[in-house]
Backbone as CSV, one residue per row, in Angstrom:
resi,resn,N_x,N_y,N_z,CA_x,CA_y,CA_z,C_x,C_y,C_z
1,UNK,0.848,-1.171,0.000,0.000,0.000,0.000,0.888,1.226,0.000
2,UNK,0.400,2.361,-0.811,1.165,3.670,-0.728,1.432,4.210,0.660
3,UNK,2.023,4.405,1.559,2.634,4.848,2.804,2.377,6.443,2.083
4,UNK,2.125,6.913,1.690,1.710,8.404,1.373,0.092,8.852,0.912
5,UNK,-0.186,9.467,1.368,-1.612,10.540,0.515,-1.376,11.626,0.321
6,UNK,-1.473,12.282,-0.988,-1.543,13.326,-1.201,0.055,14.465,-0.385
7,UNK,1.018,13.330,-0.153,1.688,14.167,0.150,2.495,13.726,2.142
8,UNK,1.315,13.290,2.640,0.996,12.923,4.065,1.280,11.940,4.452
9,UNK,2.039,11.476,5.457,2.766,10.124,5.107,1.341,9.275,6.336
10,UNK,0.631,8.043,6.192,-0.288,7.672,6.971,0.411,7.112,8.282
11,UNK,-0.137,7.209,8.995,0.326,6.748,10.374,-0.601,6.773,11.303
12,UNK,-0.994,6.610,12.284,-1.726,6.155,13.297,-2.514,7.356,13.808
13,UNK,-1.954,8.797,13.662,-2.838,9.735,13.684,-3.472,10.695,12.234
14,UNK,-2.717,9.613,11.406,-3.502,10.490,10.136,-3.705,9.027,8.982
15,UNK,-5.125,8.709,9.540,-5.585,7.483,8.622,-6.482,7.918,7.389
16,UNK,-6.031,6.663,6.540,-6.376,7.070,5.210,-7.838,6.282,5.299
17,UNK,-8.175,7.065,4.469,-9.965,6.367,4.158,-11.013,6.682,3.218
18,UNK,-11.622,5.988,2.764,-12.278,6.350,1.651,-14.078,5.870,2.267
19,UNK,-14.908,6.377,3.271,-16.312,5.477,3.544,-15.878,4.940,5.078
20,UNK,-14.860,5.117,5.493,-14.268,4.937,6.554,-14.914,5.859,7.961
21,UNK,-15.599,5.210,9.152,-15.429,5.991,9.608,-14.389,6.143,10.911
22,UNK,-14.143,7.097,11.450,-13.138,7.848,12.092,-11.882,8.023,11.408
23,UNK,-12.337,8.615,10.382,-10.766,8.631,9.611,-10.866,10.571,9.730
24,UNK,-9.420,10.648,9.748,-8.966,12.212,9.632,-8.722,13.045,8.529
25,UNK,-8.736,11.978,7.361,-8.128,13.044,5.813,-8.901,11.689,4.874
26,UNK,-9.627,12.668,3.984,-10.138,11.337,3.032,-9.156,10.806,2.000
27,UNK,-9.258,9.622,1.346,-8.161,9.309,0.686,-8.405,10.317,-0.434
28,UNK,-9.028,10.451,-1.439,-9.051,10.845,-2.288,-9.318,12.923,-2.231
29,UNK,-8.897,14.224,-2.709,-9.496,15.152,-2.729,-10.996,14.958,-3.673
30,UNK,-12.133,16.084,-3.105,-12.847,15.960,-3.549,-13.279,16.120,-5.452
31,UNK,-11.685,17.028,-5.979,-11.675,17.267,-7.165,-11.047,16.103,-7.618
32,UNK,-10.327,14.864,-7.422,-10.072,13.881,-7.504,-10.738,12.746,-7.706
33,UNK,-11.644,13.089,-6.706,-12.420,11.597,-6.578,-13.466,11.568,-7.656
34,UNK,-13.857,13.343,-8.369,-14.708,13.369,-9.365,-14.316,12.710,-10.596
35,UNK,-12.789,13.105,-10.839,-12.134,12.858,-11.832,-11.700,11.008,-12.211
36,UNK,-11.930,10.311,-11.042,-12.069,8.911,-11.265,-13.363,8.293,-10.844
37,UNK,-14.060,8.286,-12.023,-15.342,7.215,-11.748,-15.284,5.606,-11.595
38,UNK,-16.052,4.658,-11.461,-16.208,4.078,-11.128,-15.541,3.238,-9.516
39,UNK,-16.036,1.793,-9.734,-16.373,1.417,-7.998,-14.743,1.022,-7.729
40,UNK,-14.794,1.373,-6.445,-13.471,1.276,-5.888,-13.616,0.162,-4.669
41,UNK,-12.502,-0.771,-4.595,-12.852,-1.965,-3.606,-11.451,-2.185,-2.915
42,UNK,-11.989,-2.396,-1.071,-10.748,-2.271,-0.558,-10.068,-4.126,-0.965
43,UNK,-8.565,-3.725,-1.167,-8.145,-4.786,-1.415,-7.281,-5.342,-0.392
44,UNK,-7.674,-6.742,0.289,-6.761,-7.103,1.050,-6.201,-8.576,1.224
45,UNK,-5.462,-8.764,2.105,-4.871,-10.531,2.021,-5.462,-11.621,3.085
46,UNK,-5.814,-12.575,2.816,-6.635,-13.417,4.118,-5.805,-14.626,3.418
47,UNK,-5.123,-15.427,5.020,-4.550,-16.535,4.582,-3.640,-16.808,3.244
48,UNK,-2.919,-15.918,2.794,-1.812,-16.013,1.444,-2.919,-15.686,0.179
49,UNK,-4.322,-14.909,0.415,-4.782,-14.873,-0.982,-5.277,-13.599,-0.762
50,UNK,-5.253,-13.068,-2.261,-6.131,-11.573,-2.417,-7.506,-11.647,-2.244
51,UNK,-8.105,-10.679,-1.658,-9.533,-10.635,-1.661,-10.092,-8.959,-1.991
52,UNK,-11.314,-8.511,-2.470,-11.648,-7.567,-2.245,-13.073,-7.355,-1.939
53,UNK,-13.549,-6.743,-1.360,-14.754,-5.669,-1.244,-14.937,-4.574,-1.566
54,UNK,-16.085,-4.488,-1.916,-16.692,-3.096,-2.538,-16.472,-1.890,-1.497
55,UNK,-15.500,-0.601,-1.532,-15.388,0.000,-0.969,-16.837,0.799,-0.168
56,UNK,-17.785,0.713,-0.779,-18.881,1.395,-0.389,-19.394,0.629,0.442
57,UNK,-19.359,-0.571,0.614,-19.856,-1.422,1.605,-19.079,-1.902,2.733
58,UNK,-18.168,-1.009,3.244,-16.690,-1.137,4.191,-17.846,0.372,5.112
59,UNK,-17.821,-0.285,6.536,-18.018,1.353,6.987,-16.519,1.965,7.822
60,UNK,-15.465,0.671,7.644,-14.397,1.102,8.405,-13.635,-0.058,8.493
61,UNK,-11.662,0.100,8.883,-10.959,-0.361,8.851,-10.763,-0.872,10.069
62,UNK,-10.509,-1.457,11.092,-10.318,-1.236,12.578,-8.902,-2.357,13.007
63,UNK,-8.443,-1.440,14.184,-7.784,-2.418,14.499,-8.000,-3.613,15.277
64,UNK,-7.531,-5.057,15.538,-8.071,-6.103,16.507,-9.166,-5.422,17.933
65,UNK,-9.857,-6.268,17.830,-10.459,-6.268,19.455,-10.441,-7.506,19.777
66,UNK,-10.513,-7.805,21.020,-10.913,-8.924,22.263,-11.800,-9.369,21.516
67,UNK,-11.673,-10.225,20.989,-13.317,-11.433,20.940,-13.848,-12.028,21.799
68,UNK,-15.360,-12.265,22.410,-15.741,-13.083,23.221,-16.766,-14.246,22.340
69,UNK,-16.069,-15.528,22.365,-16.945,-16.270,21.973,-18.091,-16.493,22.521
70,UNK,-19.147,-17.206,21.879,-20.686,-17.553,22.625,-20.704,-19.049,22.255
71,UNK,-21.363,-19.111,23.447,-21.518,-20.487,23.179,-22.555,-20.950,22.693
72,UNK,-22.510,-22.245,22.051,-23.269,-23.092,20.563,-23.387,-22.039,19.577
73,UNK,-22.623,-21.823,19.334,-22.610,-20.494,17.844,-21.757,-21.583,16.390
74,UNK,-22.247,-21.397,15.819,-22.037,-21.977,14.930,-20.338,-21.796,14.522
75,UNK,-19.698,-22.446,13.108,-18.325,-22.877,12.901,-18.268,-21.123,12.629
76,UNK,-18.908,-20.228,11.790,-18.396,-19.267,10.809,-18.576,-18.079,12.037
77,UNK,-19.118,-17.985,13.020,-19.157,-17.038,13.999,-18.212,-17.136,14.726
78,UNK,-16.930,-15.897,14.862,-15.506,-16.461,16.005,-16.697,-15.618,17.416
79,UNK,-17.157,-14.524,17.352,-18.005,-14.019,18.704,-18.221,-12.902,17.908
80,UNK,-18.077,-11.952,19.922,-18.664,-10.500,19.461,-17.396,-9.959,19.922
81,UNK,-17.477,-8.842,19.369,-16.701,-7.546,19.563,-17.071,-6.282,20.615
82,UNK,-15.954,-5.079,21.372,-16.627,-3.685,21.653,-16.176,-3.156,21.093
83,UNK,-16.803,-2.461,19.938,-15.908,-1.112,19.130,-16.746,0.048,20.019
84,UNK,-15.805,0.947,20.278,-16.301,1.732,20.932,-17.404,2.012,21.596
85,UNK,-17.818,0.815,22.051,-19.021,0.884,22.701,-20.018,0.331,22.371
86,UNK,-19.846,-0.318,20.797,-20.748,-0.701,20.147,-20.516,-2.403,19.991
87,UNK,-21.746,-3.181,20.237,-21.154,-4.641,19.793,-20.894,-4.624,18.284
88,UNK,-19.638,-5.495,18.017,-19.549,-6.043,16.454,-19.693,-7.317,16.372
89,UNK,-20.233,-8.156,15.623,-20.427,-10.006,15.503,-19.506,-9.564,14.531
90,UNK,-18.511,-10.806,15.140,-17.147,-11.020,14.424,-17.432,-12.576,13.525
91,UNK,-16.659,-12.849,11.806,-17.099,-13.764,11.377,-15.808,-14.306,11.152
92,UNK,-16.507,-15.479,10.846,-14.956,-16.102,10.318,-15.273,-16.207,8.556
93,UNK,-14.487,-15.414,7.767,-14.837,-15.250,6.606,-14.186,-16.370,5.337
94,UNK,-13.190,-17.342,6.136,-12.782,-18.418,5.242,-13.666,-19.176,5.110
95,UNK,-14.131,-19.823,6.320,-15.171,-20.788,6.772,-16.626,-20.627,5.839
96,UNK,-17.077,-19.146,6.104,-17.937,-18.753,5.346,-18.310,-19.094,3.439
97,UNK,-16.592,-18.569,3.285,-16.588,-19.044,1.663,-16.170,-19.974,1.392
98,UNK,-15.864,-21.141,2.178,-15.633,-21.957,1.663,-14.594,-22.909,1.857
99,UNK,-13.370,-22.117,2.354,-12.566,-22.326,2.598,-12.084,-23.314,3.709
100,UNK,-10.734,-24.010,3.469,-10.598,-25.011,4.926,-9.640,-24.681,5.821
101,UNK,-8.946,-23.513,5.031,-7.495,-23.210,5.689,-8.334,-22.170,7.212
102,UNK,-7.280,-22.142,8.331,-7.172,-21.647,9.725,-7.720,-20.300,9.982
103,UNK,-8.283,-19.401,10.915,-8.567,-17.978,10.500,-7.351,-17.804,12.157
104,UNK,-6.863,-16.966,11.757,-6.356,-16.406,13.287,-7.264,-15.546,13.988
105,UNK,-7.921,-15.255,14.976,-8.305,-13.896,15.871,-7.083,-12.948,16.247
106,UNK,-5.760,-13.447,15.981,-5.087,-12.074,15.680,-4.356,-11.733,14.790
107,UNK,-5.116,-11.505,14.348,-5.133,-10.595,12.521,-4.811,-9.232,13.185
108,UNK,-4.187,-8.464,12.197,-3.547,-6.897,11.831,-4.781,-6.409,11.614
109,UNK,-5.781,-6.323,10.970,-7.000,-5.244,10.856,-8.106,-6.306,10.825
110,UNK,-9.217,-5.571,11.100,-10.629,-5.784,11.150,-11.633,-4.704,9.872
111,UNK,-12.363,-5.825,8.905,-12.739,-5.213,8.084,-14.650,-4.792,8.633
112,UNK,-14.843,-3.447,8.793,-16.871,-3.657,9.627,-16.978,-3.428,8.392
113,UNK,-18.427,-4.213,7.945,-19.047,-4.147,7.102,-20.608,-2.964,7.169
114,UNK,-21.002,-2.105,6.159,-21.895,-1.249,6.717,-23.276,-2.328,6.639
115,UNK,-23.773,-1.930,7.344,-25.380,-2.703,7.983,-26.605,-2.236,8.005
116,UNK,-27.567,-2.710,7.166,-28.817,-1.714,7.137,-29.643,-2.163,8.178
117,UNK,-29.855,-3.554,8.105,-31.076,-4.002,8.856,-30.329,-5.099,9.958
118,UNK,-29.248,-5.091,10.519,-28.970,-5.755,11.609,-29.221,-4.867,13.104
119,UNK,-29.112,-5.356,14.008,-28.607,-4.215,15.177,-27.334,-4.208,15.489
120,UNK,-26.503,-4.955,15.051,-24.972,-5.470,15.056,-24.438,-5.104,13.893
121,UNK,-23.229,-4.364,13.495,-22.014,-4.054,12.609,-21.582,-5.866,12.746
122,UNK,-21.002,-6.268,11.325,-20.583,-7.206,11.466,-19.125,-6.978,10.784
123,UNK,-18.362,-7.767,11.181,-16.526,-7.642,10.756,-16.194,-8.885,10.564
124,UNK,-15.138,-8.971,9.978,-14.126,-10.133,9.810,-12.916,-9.448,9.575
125,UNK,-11.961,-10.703,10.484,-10.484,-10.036,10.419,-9.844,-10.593,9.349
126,UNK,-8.997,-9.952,8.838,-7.956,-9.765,7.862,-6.067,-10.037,8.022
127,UNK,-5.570,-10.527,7.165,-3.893,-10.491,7.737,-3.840,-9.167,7.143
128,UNK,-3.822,-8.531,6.198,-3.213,-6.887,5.751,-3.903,-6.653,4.864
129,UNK,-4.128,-5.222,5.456,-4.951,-4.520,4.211,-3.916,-4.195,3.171
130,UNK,-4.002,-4.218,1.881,-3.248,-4.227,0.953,-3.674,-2.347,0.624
131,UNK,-4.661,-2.143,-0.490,-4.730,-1.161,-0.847,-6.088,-0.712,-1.627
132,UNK,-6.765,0.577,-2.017,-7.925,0.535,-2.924,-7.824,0.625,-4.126
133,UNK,-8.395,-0.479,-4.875,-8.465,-0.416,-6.448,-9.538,0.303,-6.711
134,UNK,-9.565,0.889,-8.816,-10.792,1.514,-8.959,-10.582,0.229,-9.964
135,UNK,-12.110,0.174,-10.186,-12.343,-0.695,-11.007,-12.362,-0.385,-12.573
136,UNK,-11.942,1.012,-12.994,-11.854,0.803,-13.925,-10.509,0.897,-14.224
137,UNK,-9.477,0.098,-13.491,-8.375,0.102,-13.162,-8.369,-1.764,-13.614
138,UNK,-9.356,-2.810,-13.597,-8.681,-3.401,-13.775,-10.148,-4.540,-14.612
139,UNK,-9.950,-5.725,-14.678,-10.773,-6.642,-15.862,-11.142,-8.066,-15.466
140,UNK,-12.382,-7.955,-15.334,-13.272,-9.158,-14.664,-13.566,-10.243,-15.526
141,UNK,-13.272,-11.171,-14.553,-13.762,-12.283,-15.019,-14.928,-12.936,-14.053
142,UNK,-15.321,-13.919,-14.844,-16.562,-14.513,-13.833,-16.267,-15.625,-13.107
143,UNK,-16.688,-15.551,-11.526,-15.894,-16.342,-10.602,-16.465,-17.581,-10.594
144,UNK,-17.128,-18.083,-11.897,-17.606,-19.469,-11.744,-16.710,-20.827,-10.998
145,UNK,-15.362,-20.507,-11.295,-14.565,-21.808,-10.769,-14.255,-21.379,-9.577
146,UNK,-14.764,-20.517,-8.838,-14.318,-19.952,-7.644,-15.050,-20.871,-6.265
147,UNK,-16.380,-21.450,-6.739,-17.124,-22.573,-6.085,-17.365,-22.106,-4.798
148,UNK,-17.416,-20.134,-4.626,-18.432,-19.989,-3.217,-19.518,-18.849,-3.671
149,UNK,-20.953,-18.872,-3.280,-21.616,-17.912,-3.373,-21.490,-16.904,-3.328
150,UNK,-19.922,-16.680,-2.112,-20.062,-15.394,-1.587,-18.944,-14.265,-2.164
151,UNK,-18.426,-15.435,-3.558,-17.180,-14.388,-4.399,-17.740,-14.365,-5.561
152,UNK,-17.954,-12.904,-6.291,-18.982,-12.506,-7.666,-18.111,-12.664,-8.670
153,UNK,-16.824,-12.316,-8.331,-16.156,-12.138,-9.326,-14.830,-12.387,-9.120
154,UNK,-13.808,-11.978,-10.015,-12.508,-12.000,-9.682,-11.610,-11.241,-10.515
155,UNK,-10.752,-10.434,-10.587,-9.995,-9.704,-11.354,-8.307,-9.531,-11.142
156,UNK,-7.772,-9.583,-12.164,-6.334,-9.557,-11.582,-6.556,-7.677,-11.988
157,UNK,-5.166,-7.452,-10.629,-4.894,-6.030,-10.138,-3.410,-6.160,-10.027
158,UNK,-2.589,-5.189,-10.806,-0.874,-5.140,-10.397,-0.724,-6.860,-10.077
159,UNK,-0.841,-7.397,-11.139,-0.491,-8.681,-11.252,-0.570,-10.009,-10.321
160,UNK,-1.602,-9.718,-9.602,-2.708,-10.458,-8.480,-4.042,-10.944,-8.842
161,UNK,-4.183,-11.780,-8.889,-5.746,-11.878,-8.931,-6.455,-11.762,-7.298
162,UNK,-7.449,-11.278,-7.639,-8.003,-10.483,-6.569,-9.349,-10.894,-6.462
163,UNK,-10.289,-12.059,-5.802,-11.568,-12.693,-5.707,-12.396,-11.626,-4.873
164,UNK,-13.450,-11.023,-5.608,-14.191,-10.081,-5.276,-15.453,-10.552,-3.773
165,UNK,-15.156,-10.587,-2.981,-16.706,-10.666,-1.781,-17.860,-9.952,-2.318
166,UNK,-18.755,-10.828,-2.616,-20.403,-10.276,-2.895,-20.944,-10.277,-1.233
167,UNK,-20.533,-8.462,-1.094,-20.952,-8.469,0.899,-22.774,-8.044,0.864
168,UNK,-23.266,-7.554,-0.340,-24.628,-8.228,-0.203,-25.130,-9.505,-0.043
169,UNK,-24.591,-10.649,-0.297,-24.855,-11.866,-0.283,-24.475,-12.796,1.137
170,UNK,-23.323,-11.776,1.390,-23.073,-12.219,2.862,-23.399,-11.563,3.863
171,UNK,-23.845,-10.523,3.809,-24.876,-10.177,4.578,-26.499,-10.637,5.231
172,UNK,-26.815,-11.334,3.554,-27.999,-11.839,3.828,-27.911,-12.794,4.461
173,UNK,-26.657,-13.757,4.318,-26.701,-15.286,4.691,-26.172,-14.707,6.271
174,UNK,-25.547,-14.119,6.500,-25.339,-13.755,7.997,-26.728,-13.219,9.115
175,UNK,-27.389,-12.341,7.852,-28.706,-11.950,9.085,-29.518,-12.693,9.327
176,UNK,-29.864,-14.225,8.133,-31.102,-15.331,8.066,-30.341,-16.577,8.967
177,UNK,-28.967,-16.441,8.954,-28.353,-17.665,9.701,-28.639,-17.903,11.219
């Protein structure tokens, strides 16, 4: 990821963000962000692979919290979270798609997902946030061999392929589960 914005080197009191909240400087200026259309998705690494989400559906980056598990909660639920006061249901997002490989609970960032109709922000942790792509930055393919509901697509980015999260889809299966 660029260690600079606009000039500003990011660090712990000056976070970058794009839909983010508690961030201090947006990533993009506002004459900037006009000048590049289309959807922008944060890109990051889980278990040695690229993943992304739709930046608009990120309400924030966070760092680890304390998990408290519950008990009889199913495989894809690690617990809950306090973000500032607020509970977060923490997921396990390999498990979810599919995946068999390990999730750690201490992961480098926590991705909240924004929430219309839960009473809970829901998150899943991450090994590193990588960086934001625009999408018309890079060229989709269809994630048919990808074999989980919950990845739409997939695109290589700076010479990565990058499996897109459909976080409408996992949203739904998270609020009916």
């Amino acid at each position: 990821m660029n260690n600079t914005i606009e000039g500003k080197p990011i660090g712990e009191n000056n976070r970058a963000s794009i839909g983010f909240s508690d961030s201090t400087n947006p990533l993009f200026s506002d004459e900037r962000a006009a000048q590049t259309p289309g959807e922008k998705f944060v890109v990051f690494f889980l278990n040695g692979k690229f993943y992304g989400v739709s930046a608009g559906k990120v309400a924030e980056v966070s760092q680890p919290l304390a998990i408290v598990a519950l008990p009889n909660a199913p495989e894809w639920l690690l617990g809950i979270g306090n973000l500032r006061s607020e509970i977060v249901v923490i997921v396990n997002l390999p498990k979810i798609i599919g995946e068999n490989s390990p999730v750690s609970i201490k992961k480098t960032k926590l991705i909240v997902l924004k929430t219309k109709n839960t009473d809970a922000p829901i998150a899943f942790p991450i090994d590193k946030l990588s960086e934001i792509a625009q999408s018309n930055d890079v060229k989709y393919q269809a994630a048919g061999a990808v074999g989980s509901p919950f990845v739409s697509a997939k695109f290589n980015y700076k010479s990565n392929a990058v499996q897109v999260i459909d976080s409408d889809k996992l949203l739904a299966f998270l609020t009916t589960s």
